[in-house]
Structure formats: structure tokens, C-alpha cells
C-alpha beads as a LAMMPS data file, in Angstrom:
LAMMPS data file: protein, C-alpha beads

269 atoms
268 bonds

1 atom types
1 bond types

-500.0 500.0 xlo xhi
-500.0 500.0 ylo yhi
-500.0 500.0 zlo zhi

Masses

1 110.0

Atoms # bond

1 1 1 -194.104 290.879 232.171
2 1 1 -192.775 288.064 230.160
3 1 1 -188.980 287.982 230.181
4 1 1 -187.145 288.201 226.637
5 1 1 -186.149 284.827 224.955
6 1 1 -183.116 283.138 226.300
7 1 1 -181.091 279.751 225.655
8 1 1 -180.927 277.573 228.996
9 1 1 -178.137 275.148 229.986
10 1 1 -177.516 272.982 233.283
11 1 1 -173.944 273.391 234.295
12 1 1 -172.771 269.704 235.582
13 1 1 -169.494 271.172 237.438
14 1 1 -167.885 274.491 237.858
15 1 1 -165.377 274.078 234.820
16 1 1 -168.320 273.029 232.887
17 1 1 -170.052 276.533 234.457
18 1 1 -167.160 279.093 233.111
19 1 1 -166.938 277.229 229.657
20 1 1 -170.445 278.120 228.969
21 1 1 -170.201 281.512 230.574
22 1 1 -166.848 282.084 228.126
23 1 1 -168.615 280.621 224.820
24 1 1 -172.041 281.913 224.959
25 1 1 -172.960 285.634 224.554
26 1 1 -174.350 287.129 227.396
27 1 1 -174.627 284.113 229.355
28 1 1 -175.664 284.999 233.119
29 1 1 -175.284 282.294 236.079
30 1 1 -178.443 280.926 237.414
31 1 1 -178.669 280.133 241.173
32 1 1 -181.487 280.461 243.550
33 1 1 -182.737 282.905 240.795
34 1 1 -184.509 285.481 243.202
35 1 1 -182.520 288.632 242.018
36 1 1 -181.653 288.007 238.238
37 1 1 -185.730 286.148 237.523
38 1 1 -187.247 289.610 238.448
39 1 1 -184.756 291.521 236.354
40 1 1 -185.443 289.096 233.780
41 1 1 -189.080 289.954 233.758
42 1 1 -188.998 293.384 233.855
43 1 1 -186.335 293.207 230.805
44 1 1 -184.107 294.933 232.785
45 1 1 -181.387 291.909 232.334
46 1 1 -181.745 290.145 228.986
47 1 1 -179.309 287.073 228.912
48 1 1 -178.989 285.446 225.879
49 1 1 -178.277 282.124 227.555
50 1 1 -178.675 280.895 231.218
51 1 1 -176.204 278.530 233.189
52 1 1 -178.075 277.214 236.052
53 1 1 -175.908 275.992 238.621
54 1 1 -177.842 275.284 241.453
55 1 1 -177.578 270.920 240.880
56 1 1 -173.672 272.049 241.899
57 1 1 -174.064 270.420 245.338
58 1 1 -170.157 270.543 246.031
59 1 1 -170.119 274.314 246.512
60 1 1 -172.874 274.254 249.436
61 1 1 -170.719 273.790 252.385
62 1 1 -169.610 275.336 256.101
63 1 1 -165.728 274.495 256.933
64 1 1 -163.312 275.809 259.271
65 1 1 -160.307 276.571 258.008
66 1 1 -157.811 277.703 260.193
67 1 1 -158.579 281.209 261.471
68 1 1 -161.197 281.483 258.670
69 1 1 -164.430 280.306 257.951
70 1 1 -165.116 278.873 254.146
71 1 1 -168.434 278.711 253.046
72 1 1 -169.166 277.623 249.330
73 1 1 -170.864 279.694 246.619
74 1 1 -174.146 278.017 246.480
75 1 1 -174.275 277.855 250.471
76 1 1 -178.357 279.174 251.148
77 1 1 -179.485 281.632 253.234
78 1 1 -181.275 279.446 255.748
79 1 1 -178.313 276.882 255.949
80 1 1 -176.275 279.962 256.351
81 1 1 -178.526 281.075 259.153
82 1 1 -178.606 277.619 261.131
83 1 1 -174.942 276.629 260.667
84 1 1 -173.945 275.559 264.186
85 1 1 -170.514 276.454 263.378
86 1 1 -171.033 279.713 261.695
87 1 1 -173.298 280.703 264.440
88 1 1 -170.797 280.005 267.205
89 1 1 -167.455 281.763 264.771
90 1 1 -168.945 284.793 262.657
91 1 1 -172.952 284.979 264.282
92 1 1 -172.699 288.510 262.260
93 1 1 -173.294 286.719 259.020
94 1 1 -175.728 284.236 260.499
95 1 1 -177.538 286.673 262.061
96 1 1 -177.381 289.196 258.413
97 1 1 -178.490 285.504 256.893
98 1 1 -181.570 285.305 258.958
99 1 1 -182.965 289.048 257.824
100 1 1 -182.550 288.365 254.268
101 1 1 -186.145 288.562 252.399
102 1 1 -188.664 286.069 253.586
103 1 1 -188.709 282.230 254.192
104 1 1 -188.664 281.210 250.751
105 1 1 -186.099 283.445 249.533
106 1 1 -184.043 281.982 252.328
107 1 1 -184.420 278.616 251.734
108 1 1 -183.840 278.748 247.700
109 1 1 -181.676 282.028 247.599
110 1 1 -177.270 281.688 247.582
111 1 1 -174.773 283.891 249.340
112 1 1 -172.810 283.568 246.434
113 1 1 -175.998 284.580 244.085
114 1 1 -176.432 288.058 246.206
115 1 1 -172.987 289.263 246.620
116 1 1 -172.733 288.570 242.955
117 1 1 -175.609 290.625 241.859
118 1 1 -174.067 293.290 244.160
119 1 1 -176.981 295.478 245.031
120 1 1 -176.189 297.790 247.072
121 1 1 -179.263 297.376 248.747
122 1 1 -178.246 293.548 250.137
123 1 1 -177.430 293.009 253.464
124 1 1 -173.996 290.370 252.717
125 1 1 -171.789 293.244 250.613
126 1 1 -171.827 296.125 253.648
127 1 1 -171.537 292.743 255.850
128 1 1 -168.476 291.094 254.140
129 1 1 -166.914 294.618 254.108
130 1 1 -167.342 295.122 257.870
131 1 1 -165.676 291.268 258.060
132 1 1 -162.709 292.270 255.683
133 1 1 -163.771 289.083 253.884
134 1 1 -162.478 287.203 250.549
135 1 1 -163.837 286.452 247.470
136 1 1 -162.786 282.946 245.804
137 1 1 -163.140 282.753 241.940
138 1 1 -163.114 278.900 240.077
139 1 1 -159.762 279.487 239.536
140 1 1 -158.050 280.296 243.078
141 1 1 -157.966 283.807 242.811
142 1 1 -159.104 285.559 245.901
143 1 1 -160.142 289.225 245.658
144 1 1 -160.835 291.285 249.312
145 1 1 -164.528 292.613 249.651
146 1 1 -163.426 296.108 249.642
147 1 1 -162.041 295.592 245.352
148 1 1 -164.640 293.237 245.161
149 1 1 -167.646 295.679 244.484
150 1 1 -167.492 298.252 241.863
151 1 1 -170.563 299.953 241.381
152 1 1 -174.526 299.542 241.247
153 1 1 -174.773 295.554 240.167
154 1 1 -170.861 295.683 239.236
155 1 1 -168.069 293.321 240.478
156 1 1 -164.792 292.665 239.820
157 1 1 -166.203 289.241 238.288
158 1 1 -165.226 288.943 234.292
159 1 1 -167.793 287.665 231.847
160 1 1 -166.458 283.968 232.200
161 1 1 -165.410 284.142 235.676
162 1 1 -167.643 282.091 238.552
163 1 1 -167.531 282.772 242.494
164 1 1 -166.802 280.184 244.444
165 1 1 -166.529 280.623 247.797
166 1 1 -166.314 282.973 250.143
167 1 1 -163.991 283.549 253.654
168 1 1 -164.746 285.203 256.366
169 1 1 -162.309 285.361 259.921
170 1 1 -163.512 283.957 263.032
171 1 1 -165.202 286.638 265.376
172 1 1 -163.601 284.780 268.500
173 1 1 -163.711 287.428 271.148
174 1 1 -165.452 290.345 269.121
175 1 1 -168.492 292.003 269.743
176 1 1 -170.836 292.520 266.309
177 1 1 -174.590 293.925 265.322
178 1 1 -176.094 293.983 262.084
179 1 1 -178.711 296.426 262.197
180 1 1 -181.171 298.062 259.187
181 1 1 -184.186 299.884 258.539
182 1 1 -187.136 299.088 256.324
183 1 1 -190.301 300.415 255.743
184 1 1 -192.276 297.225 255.965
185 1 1 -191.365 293.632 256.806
186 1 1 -189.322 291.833 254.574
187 1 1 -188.585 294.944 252.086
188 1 1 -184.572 296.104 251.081
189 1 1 -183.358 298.187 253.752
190 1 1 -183.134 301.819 253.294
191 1 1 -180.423 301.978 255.286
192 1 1 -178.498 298.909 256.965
193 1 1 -175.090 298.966 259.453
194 1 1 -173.304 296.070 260.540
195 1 1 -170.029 296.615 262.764
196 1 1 -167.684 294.221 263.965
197 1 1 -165.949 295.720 267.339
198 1 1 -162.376 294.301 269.152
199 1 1 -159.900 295.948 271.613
200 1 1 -161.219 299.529 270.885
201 1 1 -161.385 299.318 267.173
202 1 1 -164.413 299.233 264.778
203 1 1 -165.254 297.915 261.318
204 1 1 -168.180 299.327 259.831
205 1 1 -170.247 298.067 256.600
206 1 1 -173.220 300.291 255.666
207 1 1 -175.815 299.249 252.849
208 1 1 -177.813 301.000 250.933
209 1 1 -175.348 304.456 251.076
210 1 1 -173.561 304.966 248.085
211 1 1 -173.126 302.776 244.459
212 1 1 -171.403 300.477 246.471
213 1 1 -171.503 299.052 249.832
214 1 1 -169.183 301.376 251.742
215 1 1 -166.942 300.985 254.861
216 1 1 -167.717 303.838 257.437
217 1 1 -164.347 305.030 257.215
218 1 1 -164.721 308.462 259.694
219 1 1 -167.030 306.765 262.057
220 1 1 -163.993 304.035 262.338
221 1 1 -161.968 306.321 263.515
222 1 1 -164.152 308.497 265.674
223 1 1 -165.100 305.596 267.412
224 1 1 -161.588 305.330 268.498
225 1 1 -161.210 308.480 269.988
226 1 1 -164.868 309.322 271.179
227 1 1 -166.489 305.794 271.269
228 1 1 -170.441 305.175 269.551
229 1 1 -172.068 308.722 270.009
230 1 1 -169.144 310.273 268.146
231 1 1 -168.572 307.306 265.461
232 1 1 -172.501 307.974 264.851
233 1 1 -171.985 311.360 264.338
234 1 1 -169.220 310.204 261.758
235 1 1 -170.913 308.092 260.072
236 1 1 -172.641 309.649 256.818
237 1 1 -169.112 311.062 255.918
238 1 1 -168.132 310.205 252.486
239 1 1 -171.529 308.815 251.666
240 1 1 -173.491 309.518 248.573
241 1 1 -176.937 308.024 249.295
242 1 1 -180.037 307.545 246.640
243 1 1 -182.743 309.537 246.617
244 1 1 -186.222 307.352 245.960
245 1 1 -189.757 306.672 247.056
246 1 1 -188.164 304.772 250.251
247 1 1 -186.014 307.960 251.727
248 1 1 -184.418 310.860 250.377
249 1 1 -180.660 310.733 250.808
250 1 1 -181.047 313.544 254.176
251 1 1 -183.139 310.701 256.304
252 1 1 -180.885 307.788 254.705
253 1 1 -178.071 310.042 256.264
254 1 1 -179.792 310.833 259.272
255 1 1 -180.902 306.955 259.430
256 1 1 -176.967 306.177 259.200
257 1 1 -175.727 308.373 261.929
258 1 1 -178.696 306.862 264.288
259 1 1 -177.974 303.008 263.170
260 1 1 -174.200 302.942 263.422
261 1 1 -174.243 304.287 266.940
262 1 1 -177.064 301.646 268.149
263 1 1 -174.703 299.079 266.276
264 1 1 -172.128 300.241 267.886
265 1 1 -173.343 300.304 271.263
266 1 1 -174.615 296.633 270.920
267 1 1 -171.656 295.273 269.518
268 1 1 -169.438 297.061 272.748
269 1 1 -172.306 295.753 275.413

Bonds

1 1 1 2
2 1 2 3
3 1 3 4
4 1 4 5
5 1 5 6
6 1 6 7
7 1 7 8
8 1 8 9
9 1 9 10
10 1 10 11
11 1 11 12
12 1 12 13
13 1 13 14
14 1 14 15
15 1 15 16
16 1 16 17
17 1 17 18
18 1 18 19
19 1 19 20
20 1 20 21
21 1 21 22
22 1 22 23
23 1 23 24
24 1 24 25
25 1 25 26
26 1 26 27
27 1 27 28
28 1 28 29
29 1 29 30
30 1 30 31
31 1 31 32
32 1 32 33
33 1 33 34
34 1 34 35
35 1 35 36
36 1 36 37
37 1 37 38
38 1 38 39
39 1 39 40
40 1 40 41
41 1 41 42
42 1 42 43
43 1 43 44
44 1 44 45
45 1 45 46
46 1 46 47
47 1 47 48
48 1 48 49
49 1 49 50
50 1 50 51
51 1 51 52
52 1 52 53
53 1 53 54
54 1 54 55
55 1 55 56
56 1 56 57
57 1 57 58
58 1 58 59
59 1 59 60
60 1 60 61
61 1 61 62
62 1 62 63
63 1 63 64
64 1 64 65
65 1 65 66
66 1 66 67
67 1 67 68
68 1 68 69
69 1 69 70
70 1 70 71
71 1 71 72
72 1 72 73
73 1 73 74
74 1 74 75
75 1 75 76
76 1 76 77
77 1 77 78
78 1 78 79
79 1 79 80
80 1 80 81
81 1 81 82
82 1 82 83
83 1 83 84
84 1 84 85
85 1 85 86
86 1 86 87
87 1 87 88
88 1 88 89
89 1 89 90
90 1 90 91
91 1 91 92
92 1 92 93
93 1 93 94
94 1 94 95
95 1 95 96
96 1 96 97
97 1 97 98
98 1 98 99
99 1 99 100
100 1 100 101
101 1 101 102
102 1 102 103
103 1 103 104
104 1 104 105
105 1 105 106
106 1 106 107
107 1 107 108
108 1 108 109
109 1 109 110
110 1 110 111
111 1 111 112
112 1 112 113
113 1 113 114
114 1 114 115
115 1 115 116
116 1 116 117
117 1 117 118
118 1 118 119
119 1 119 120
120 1 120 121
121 1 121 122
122 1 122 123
123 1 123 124
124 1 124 125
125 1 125 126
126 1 126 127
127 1 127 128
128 1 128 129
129 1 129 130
130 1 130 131
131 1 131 132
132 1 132 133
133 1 133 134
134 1 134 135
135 1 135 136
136 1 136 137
137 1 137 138
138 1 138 139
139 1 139 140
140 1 140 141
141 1 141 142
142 1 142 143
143 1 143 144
144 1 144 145
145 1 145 146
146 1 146 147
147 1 147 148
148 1 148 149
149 1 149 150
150 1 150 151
151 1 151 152
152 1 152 153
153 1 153 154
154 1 154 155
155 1 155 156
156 1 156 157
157 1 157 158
158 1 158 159
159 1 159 160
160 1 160 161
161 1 161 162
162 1 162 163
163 1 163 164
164 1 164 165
165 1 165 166
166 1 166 167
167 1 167 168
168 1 168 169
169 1 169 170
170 1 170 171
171 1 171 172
172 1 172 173
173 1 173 174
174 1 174 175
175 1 175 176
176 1 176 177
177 1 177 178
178 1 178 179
179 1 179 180
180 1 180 181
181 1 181 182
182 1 182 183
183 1 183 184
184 1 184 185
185 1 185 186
186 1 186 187
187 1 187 188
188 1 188 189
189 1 189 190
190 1 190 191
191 1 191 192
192 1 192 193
193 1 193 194
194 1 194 195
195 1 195 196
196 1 196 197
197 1 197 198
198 1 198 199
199 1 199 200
200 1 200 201
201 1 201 202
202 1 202 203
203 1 203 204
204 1 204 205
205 1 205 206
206 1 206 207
207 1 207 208
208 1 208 209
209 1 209 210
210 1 210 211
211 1 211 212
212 1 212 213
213 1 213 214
214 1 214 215
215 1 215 216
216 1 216 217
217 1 217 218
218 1 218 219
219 1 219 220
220 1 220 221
221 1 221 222
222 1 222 223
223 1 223 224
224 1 224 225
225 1 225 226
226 1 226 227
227 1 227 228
228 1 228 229
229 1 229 230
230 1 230 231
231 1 231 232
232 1 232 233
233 1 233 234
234 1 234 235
235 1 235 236
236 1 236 237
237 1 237 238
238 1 238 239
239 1 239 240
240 1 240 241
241 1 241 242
242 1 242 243
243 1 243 244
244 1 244 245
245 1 245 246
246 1 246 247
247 1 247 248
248 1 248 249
249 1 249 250
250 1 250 251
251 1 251 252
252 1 252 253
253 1 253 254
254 1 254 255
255 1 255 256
256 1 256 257
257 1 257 258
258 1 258 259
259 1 259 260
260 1 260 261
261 1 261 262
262 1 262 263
263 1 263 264
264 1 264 265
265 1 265 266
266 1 266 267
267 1 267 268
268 1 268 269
């Protein structure tokens, strides 16, 4: 289909970004463009005026920052993916980097662009929640993962706001695994789990389970008591899975139970 008619600007710095966003009605960031170009042709999004941003070279960046890893808005997947440094401090996103889509999407598509769209079908949302990571907005504020997402394709982003960056902590010492399940290469998973593991405790981010990506809250704490077979058994609690032509909700459940105890298991080996 041929999207709906729509004003298009070229953003020349961040400030210049959020003043558009704030004075044009329903302006929508552009980026790598692989999530919102679709919706756009299916009319499913209809913005009356998009900001590409993707000449904004200054937010593509890797840094150590103390205990934290910063890694700018417009950062790609594939950069993301062969980051020596984010490879050898948080190798759970760079691995999650390296299973998003296909080649091209990876070399044109943003971090910033998917958490943003917040499908809770992406693989970086149930990551960053398993991480405990931050969201940076153009103006300094910094909103946790977990009050980040709000519902199917909602954040806690206003209409003139623009992320950033984003933080994640240093893995130094702890065992991860991002594992998901799809029905053919390259597809959304029907069911992902990525868990971060460190002196007997477990974070654990599941995608595709609910509006939202959710934290594994039950499994968390079964794993502390009864270790991966019981945190598996845990881990469709408090879940409210879709039902579609992938999976009904009963396998995505059953596919959450199985994937957060192999997770679990290769994050502890």
C-alpha cells in the first residue's frame, strides 16, 4: 500500500529534533525507518510530518562510563553487535543485537528506533529489563526500563520528547543468555527470554508475553530457592500472552517455562 501524505523534515541536531516534534502535529521521529515505514504503509501510523534523524552522527557511539556502558540513540544494530567493548562488558546485548531481523535491518536499523517503537515483540525491551537499564531523554532525564514501557507501542516518551541514549551496567562476572523462539528465520519471536545471573540471583526479561515486555518476577525468585527447573516452572506467572497465527497464549506459556530454564541453565554453566 501507499502510505498517507506526510510533511518531511531533516533534523540538523537533537534540539533542532524536539522543536519540530513540539511544533508540528503528529510529527513521528525517523531513524533507520524499519518499524514506523511498514506501519506507514499499511496506514496503521499516519504522521503528519516526519523528523528524520538519522544524519545525527553524534548520538552513534559505545563509551564506558564508570560502571555503565553508554551507547547513543542512533547506535545500529550491527555496530551494536561488533562493539569490542560492548562485547567484552554486556555480550547480552551484543549477542540480542546480532538476532535482530536480517543483515540489512541490522546495518540501517537503531537501538534507540526499536525500544522506542516498543513492540513487545523486540528483542532490546525484555533485554534492557533483564539489565535494569536507563533511558536518557534530550534533556537529561533518565527513566529505568521497567517505567519506561507502558503498553503495546507505548512509552513513557511525550509527543516532543527524543531518546537519547541508553545505559546499561557492566556484566563483569555474570553469567547471561538471550534465548527466543521463531517459527522461521529471521521472523519476531513468539516467545524470547534473556536472563542475566550473579551470586545466586536472576534477572529475567521475557518478550513477546504480555502488552509490555515483562520481568519474570516468580521465576526470579524460584530460582533462588530451587535453581532453573523450578524458576522455569515459574516463569509464565503473571503473564498475559497474545493469542495469533504464530502461538496461542498456552504454547507461548509453555514456550516460556521451557526457554527461561534453558536460559537459565546457560547463563549458570
Amino acid at each position: 500500500m501507499i502510505p498517507a501524505s506526510f510533511e518531511y523534515e531533516v533534523a540538523e541536531s537533537v534540539d533542532h529534533a524536539v522543536d519540530l516534534l513540539g511544533s508540528r502535529e503528529d510529527a513521528k521521529l525517523l531513524a533507520g525507518g524499519h518499524s514506523l515505514l511498514p506501519a506507514m504503509r499499511l496506514r496503521i501510523a499516519r504522521p503528519g510530518t516526519l523528523v528524520d534523524v538519522g544524519r545525527l552522527h553524534d548520538l552513534r557511539y559505545v563509551r564506558e562510563d564508570g560502571d555503565s556502558i553508554a551507547i547513543g540513540a542512533l547506535t545500529r544494530h550491527h555496530d551494536l553487535e561488533t562493539d569490542p567493548l560492548l562485547k567484552e562488558r554486556c555480550g547480552l546485548l551484543a549477542h540480542a543485537a546480532g538476532e535482530v531481523g536480517d543483515p540489512m535491518v541490522r546495518n540501517r536499523g537503531t537501538i534507540g528506533g526499536s525500544v522506542a517503537h516498543a513492540d513487545p515483540a523486540a528483542d532490546y525491551p525484555a533485554v534492557l529489563m533483564a539489565l535494569d537499564a536507563e533511558l536518557v531523554f534530550h534533556d537529561g532525564r533518565k527513566v529505568a526500563a521497567a517505567e519506561f514501557f507502558r503498553g503495546v507501542f507505548e512509552t513513557a516518551l511525550g509527543q516532543a520528547d527524543m531518546l537519547t541514549e541508553v545505559r546499561v551496567p557492566a556484566l563483569d562476572g555474570a553469567g547471561w543468555s538471550f534465548l527466543k523462539f521463531r517459527n522461521r528465520s529471521q521472523d519476531w519471536a513468539t516467545v524470547g527470554v534473556a536472563a542475566v545471573t550473579r551470586n545466586g540471583d536472576a534477572a529475567i526479561g521475557l518478550v513477546n508475553m504480555g502488552a509490555t515486555p515483562l520481568r519474570a518476577k516468580a521465576a526470579e525468585a524460584a530460582y533462588r530457592d530451587g535453581g532453573a527447573d523450578a524458576a522455569g516452572e515459574a516463569a509464565a506467572e503473571g503473564t498475559d500472552p497474545p493469542e495469533d497465527t504464530a502461538a496461542s497464549a498456552e504454547f507461548r506459556r509453555h514456550l516460556a517455562r521451557v526457554l527461561t530454564r534453558r536460559a537459565l541453565e546457560e547463563a549458570s554453566a
